[in-house]
C-alpha positions as CSV (number, residue, x, y, z in Angstrom):
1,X,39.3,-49.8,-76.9
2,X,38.4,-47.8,-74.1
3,X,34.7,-46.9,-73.0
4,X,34.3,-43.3,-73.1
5,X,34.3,-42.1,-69.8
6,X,30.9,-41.6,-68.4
7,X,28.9,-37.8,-69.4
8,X,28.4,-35.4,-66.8
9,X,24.9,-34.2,-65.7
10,X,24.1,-30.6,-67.4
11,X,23.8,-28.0,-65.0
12,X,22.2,-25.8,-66.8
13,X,19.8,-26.1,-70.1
14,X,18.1,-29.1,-71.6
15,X,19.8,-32.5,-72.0
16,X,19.6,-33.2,-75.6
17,X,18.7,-36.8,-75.1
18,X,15.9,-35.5,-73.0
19,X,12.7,-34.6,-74.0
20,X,12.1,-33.0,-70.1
21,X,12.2,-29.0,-69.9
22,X,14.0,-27.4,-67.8
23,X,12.1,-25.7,-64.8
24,X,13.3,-22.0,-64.3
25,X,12.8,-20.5,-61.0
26,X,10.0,-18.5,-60.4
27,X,9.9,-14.4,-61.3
28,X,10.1,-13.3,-57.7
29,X,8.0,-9.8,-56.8
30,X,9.9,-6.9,-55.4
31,X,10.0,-6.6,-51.3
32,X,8.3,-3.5,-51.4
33,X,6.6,-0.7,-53.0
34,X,6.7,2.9,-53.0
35,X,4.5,5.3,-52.6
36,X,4.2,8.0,-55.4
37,X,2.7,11.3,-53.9
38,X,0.8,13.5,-51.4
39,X,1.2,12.9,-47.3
40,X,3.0,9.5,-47.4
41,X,5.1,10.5,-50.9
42,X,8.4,8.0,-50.8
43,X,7.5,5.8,-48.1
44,X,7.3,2.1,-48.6
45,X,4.9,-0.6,-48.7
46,X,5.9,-4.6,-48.0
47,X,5.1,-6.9,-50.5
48,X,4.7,-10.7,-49.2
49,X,5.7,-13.6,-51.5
50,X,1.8,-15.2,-51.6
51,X,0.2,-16.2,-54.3
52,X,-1.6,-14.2,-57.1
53,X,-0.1,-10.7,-55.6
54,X,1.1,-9.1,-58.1
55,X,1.5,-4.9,-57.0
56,X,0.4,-2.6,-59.6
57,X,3.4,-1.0,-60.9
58,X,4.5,2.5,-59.9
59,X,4.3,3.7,-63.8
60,X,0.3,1.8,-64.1
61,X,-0.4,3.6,-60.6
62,X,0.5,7.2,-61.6
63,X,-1.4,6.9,-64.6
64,X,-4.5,5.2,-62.5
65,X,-4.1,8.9,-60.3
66,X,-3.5,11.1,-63.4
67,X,-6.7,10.0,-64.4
68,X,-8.7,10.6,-61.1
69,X,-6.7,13.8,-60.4
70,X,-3.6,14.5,-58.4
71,X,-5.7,15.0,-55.3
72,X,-8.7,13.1,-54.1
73,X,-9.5,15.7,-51.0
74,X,-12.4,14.5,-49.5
75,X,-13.3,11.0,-51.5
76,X,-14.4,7.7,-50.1
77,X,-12.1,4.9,-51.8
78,X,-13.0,1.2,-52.1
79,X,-9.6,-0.7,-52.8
80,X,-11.4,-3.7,-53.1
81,X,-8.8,-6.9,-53.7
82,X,-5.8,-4.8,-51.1
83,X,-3.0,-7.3,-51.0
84,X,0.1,-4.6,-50.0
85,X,-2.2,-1.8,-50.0
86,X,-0.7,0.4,-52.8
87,X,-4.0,1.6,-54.1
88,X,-5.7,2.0,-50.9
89,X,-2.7,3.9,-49.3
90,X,-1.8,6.1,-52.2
91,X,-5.6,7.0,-52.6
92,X,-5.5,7.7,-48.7
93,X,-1.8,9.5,-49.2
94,X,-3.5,11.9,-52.2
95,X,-6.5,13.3,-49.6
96,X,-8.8,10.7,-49.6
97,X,-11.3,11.0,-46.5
98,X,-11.7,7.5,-46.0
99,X,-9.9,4.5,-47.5
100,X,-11.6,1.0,-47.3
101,X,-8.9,-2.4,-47.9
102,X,-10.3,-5.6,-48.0
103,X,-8.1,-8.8,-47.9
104,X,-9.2,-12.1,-47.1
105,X,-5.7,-13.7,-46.2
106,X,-4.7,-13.2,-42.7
107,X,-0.8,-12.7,-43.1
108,X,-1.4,-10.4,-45.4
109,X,-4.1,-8.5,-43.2
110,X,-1.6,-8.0,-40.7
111,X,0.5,-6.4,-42.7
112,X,-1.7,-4.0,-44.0
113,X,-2.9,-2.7,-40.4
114,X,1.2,-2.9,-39.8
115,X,1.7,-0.5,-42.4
116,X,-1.2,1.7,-41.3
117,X,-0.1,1.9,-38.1
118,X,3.4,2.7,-38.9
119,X,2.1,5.3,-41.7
120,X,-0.3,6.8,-38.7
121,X,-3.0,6.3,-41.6
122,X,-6.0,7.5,-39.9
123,X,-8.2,7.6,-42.9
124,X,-7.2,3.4,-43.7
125,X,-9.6,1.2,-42.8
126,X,-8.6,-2.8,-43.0
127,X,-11.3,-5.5,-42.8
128,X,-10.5,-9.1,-43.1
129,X,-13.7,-10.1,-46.0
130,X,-13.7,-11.9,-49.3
131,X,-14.1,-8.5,-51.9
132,X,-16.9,-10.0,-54.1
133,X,-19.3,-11.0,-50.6
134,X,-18.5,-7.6,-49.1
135,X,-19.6,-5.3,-52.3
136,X,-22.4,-7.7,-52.5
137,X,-23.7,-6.5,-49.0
138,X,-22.3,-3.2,-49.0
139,X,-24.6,0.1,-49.3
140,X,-25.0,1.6,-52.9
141,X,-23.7,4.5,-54.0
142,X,-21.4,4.4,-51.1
143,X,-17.5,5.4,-53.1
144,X,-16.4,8.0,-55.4
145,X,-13.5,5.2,-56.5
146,X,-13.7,1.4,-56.6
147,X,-10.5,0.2,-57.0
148,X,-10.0,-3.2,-57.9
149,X,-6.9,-5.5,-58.6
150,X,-7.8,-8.9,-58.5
151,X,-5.4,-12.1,-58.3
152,X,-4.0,-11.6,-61.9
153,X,-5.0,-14.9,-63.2
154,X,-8.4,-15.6,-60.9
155,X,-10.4,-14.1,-63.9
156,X,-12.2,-12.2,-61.6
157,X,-12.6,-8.8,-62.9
158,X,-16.2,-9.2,-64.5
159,X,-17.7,-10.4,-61.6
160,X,-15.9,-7.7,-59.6
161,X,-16.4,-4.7,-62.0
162,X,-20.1,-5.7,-61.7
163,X,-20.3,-5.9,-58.0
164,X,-18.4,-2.2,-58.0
165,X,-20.8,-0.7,-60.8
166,X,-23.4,-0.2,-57.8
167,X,-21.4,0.9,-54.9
168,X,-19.9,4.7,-56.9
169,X,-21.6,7.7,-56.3
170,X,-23.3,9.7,-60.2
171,X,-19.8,10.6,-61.6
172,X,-17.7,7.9,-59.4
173,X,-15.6,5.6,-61.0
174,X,-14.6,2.1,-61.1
175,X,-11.1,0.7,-62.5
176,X,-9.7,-2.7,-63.2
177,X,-6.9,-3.7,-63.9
178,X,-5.8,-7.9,-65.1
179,X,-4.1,-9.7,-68.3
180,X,-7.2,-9.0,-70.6
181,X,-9.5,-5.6,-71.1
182,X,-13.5,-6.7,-70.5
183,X,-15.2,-6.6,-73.7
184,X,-18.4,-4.4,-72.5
185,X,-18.5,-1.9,-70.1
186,X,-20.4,-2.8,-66.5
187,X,-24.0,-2.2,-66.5
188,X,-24.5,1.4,-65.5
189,X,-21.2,2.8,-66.5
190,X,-19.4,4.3,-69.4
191,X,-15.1,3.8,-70.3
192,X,-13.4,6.7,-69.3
193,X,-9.8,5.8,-69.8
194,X,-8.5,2.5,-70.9
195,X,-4.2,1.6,-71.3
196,X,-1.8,-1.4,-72.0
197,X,1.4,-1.3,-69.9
198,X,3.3,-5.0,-70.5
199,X,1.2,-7.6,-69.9
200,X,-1.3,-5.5,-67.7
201,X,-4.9,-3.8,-68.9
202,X,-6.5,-0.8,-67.1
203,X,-9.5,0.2,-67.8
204,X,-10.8,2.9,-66.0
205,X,-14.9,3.6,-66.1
206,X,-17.2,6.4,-65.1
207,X,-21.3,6.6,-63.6
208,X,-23.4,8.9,-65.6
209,X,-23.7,12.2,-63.9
């Protein structure tokens, strides 16, 4: 009798003897984003491959600016956690007077003031700081918008919804998106907006006049 002739490695799936999962690859994040309207309307972003950037998605950012208003002529923007800048720059790109982008890593940094320059984005401003530090020394009161999209699983947005509470203007806003709404507002403010879109929550809330 013969021996049956040795089994082939799968390459694909699980091996049923095993009890080992097969690893998939990674979900890879697009090379670049687009911006949606005003002065830089259809130009394009980078996006590095670091980790915990994860863009907000074109539909999730045209709601964000339905809910501000097409145009922000004249506001001061805080896009607090910047990674490729598509907050910051599309707040700067609707009107926005002055457009603050804080990112602590230094690659992406340079991209960001690469993009600026490229864009001729006067109103951009880039500084290299960790977000929660910076709000924490920053003047109050200081922003009409606080935008803030933290590394998506850092569970950072309480602590950085509370740090943004202070900095917005009577009637400025602060808006968070992440893979779970907070549960109570930030002291001082009041929900405005709130949405599901996949696996990402916005919430979207307001300073008492």
């Amino acid at each position: 009798m013969k021996n049956p002739a040795p089994r082939k490695p799968q390459a694909h799936g699980r091996d049923p003897k095993s009890t080992r999962p097969v690893i998939k690859p990674a979900t890879r994040h697009p090379g670049e984003v687009r911006l949606i309207a005003g002065l830089y309307r259809g130009r394009k972003l980078p996006v590095a491959d670091r980790p915990g950037l994860r863009p907000t998605p074109d539909r999730v950012r045209e709601t964000l600016f339905n809910w501000l208003g097409q145009t922000l002529d004249g506001w001061r923007v805080l896009d607090a956690f910047a990674g490729s800048g598509a907050l910051g720059f599309e707040a700067a790109s609707r009107g926005a007077a002055e457009a603050v982008l804080l990112e602590l890593d230094p690659a992406l940094v340079a991209s960001l003031r690469e993009s600026r320059e490229r864009l001729k984005a006067e109103a951009v401003k880039i500084e290299r700081s960790e977000a929660l530090r910076w709000m924490a020394g920053c003047t109050p009161q200081r922003f009409e918008a606080v935008l803030l999209d933290p590394p998506f699983d850092a569970g950072l947005g309480a602590a950085a919804a509370a740090a943004a509470a202070r900095l917005v203007v009577p009637g400025g806003y602060v808006y968070l998106e992440g893979p779970a709404p907070l549960a109570e507002a930030p002291a001082g403010l009041v929900l405005h907006r709130s949405q599901r879109a996949g696996a990402v929550h916005s919430q979207l809330w307001q300073a008492p006049l």
